[in-house]
C-alpha positions in Angstrom: 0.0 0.0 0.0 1.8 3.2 -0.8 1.7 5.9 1.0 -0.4 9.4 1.0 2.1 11.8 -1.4 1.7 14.8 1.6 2.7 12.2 3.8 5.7 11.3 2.5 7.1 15.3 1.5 6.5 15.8 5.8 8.6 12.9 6.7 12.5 13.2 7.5 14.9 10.2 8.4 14.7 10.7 12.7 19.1 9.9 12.6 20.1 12.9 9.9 17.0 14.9 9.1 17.3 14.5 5.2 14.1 13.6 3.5 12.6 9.8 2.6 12.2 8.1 -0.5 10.0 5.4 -1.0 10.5 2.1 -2.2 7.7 0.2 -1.7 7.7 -1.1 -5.7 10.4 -3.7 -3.3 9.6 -7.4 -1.9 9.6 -5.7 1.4 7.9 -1.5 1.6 10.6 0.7 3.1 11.4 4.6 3.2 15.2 4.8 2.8 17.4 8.5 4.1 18.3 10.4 0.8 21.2 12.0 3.1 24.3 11.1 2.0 26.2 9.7 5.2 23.3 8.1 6.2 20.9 5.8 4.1 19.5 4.2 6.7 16.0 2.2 5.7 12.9 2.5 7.5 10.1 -0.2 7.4 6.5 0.4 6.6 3.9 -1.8 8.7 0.6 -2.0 7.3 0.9 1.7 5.7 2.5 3.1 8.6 6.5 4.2 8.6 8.3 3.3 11.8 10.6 5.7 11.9 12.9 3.9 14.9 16.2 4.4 14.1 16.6 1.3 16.4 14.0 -0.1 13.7 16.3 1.1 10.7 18.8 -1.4 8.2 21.4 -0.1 6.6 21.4 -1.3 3.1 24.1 -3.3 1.5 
């Protein structure tokens, strides 16, 4: 389920504060950080981010 587009221009990664992408077109829906240093990818749950940094994969 993808998310609401004013949603998604709203939401910042919680670790760097540079906005989200979404990639939920993937196996598994995820926002990943657009910042540089970080890139950090956030899971969405039934339509909802959890934005836990504690939450959070790197990608590889």
């Amino acid at each position: 389920m993808p998310l609401e587009a004013g949603l998604l221009e709203i939401l910042a990664c919680p670790a760097c504060h540079a906005p989200l992408d979404d990639a939920t077109a993937a196996e598994t829906p995820e926002l990943i950080c657009t910042g540089k240093d970080c890139g950090l990818a956030y899971p969405v749950r039934d339509g909802i981010p959890v934005l836990l940094v504690d939450e959070a994969r790197r990608p590889g």
